[in-house]
C-alpha positions, -999 to +999 in steps of 0.1 A: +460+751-025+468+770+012+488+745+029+473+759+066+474+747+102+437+740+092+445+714+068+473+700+091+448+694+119+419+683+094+441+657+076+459+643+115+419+644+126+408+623+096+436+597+099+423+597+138+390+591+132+399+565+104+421+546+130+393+546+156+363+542+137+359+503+134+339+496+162+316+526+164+313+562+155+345+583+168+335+614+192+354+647+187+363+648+222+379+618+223+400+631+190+408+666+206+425+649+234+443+622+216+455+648+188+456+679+212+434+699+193+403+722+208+373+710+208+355+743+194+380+744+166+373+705+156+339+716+157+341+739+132+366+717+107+344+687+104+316+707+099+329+719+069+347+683+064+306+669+068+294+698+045+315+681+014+311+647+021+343+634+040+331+626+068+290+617+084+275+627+120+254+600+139+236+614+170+226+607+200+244+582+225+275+560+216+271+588+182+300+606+171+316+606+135+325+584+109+344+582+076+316+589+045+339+576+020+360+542+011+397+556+022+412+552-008+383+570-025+393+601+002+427+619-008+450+646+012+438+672-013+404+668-009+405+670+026+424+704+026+405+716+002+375+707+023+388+732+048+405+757+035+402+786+007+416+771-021+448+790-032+439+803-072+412+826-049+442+839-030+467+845-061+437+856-082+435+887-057+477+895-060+474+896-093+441+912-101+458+947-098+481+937-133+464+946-166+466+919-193+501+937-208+519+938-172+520+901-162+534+891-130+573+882-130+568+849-110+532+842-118+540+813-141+564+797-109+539+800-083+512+783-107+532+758-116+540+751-081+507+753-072+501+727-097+530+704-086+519+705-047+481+701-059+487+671-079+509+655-051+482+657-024+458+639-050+479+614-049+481+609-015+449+590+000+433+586+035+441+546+031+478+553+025+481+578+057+465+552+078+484+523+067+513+536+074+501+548+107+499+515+114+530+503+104+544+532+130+560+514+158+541+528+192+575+528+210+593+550+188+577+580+203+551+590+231+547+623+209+529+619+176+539+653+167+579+647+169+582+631+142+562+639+106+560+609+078+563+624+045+552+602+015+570+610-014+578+597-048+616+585-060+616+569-095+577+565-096+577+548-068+554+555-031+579+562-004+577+574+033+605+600+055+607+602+088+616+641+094 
């Protein structure tokens, strides 16, 4: 899995459009300016977010997008992975030059982290980004981008970071 700017600004845009989407279908524009991301590239990241199901277009007036999926049904991974090449195409290439005798020195780290980070965005879902969104207190910050909530997991248990 490529942990991108593209996934960054494809999961912040779906927690946006979750956030907004209760009393009718959520319009790009509106998300580019709240999230401070361009138009043309939004464009471009839920068309591909549409193409595997994350996310439905309904046109004409008052249209705009909506969620396709129950929110607990959508996870982190899916949604980078929506967006983005996924990473065993990337490290297939780096190590396509090896023959089967000369094995990479790290190959077995970076697959097994590869693993660890893939299995921790699964576990993440749309429902718990936005839930915790709003638990955020609005006064704590006029920037949304100051301050990034990291769920993680102590002792098998769901837990959020302010960093």
């Amino acid at each position: 899995m490529r942990l991108t700017t593209k996934g960054r600004f494809a999961v912040t845009a779906m927690i946006d459009l979750a956030l907004r989407e209760l009393d009718r279908p959520v319009t790009l524009a509106g998300i580019s300016e709240r999230q401070r991301i361009s138009l043309s590239y939004l464009e471009q990241l839920f068309g591909k977010l549409r193409k595997h199901g994350l996310v439905e277009s309904i046109r004409g007036p008052g249209g705009g997008y909506r969620i396709a999926r129950q929110m607990d049904k959508i996870t982190v991974a899916d949604i980078v992975t929506a967006v983005d090449e996924p990473i065993g195409s990337t490290m297939a290439e780096s190590f396509e030059n090896l023959t089967e005798k000369k094995k990479c020195l790290t190959q077995d780290l970076w697959n097994n982290l590869n693993n660890i980070i893939l299995d921790y965005l699964r576990s993440v879902t749309l429902r718990d980004l936005v839930e915790k969104q709003k638990g955020v207190s609005e006064s704590a910050t006029d920037d949304p981008c100051r301050h990034v909530n990291v769920l993680i997991y102590r002792n098998g248990i769901k837990q959020y970071v302010t960093t």
